[in-house]
N, C-alpha and C positions, 0 to 999 in steps of 0.2 A: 504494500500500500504506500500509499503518498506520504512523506512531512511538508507539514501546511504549518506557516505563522498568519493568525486572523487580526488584523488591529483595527482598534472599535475606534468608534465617532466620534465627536465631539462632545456628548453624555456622557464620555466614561463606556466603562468596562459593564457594560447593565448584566442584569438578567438575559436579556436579548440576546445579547451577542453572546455570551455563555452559550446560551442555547443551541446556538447557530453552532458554536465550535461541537457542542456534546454528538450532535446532529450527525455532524462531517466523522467525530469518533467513531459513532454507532458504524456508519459503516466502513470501518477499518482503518481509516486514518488517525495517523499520531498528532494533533493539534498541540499546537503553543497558541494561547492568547495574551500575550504579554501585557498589562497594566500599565501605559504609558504616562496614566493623573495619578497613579501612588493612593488606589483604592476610592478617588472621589467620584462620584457620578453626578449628573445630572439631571433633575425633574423635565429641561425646556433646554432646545437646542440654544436659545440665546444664553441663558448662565453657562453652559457646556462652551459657546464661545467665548466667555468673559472669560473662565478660567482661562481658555489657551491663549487668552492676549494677555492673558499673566505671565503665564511660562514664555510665548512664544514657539512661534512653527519652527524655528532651527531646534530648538533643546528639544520638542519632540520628533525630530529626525535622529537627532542623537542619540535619543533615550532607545527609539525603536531599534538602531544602530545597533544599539551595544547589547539589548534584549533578545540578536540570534547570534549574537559574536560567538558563541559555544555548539551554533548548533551544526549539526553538516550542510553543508554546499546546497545540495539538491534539495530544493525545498520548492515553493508552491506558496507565492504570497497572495494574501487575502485580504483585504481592507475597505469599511464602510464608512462610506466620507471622508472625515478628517486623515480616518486610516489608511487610506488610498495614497496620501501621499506618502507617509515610508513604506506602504506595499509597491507603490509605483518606485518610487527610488532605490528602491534594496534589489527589484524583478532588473532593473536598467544598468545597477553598478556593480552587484556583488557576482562573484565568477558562481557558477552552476548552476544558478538560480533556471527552478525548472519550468516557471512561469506566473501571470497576474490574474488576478480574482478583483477587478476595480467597481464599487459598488454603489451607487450615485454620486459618483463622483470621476472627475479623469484631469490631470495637469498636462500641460505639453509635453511632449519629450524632449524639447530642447533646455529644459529647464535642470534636466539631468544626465544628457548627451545622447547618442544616437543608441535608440533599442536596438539590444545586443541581438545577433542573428540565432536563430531556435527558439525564442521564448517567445510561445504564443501569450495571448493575450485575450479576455473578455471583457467585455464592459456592459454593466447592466444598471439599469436607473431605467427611472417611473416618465413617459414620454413629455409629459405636463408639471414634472417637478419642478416649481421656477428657479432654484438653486442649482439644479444642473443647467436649467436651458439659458438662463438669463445671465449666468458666472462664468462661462466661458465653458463650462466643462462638456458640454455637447459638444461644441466645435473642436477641442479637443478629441474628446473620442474618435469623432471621425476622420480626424488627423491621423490619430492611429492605425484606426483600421485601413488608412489607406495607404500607409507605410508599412504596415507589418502584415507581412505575406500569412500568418497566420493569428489574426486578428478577428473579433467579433464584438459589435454592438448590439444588445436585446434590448428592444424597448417595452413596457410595459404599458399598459391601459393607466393611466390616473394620474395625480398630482403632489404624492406624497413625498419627503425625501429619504429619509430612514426607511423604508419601507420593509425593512427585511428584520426589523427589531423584534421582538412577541413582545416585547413590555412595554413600547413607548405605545401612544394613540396613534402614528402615522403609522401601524401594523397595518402592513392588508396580507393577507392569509393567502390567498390565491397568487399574487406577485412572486410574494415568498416561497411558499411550495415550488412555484417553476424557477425560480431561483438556486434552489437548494438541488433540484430534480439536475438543474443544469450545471452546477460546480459538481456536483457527484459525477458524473458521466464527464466532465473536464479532466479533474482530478483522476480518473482511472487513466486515463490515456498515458498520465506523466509519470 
């Protein structure tokens, strides 16, 4: 089976995304979900962004950085929202990396140099989410998938952006099911 690192959103480490890793376990995968807020969560994506303009975006690259430094090469990064960016930076710079799980969310690739050749890539978010469509991260996505020979964008029915959480209210069950259905069926490949 796969080693997958999952890194959560901008709420923190929830219930949710636990879930999501327990999920990817069940069916045979070794999950790390590394704690990049040191156990804090958040109620509302805006406190969940207050926190990280405390810390800032570099010290959580850092942190996510130093949270696989032990692990083996071959891994399988996965990130919802915020976490897209060290799952996208770690998939782009660290040698073996076996590919990206980017979850409403996507950054350019020029922002962490040219996607390395072999690592496929998915990108999935909700069609009507205004945080992906209106932030650049759509255009993005499609950056990618038009650069990378083994790239995918799925869009979804609705307007949520977490969508893949069980514990926040932007849960939509259905999304998430073909979410999950479709990292399982990615994740065997690698």
């Amino acid at each position: 089976m796969t080693d997958v690192v999952l890194f959560h959103h901008a709420q923190g480490l929830t219930p949710g995304v636990l879930g999501f890793a327990e999920e990817l376990r069940g069916a045979g995968h070794t999950v790390h979900a590394p704690d990049l807020y040191d156990g804090h969560t958040f109620g509302t994506l805006k406190a969940g962004l207050a926190h990280l303009s405390e810390i800032g975006v570099e010290e959580i690259l850092t942190r996510g950085t130093r949270a696989v430094a032990e692990l083996p090469a071959a891994v399988v990064f996965v990130g919802f929202s915020l976490g897209v960016v060290s799952a996208q930076k770690l998939a782009q710079t660290r040698p073996g990396a076996r590919g990206a799980v980017l979850v409403s969310a996507c950054v350019p690739t020029s922002y962490f140099g040219p996607w390395p050749a072999g690592v496929p890539a998915r990108v999935h978010a909700m069609e009507a989410d205004p945080v992906f469509r209106d932030e650049g991260d759509a255009e993005a996505a499609r950056a990618l998938v038009d650069e990378v020979p083994d790239a995918e964008l799925h869009l979804y029915p609705g307007e949520q952006h977490n969508f893949a959480d069980s514990s926040l209210s932007s849960y939509d069950a259905q999304a998430a099911a073909l979410l999950l259905q479709r990292t399982l069926a990615f994740l065997d490949g690698r």
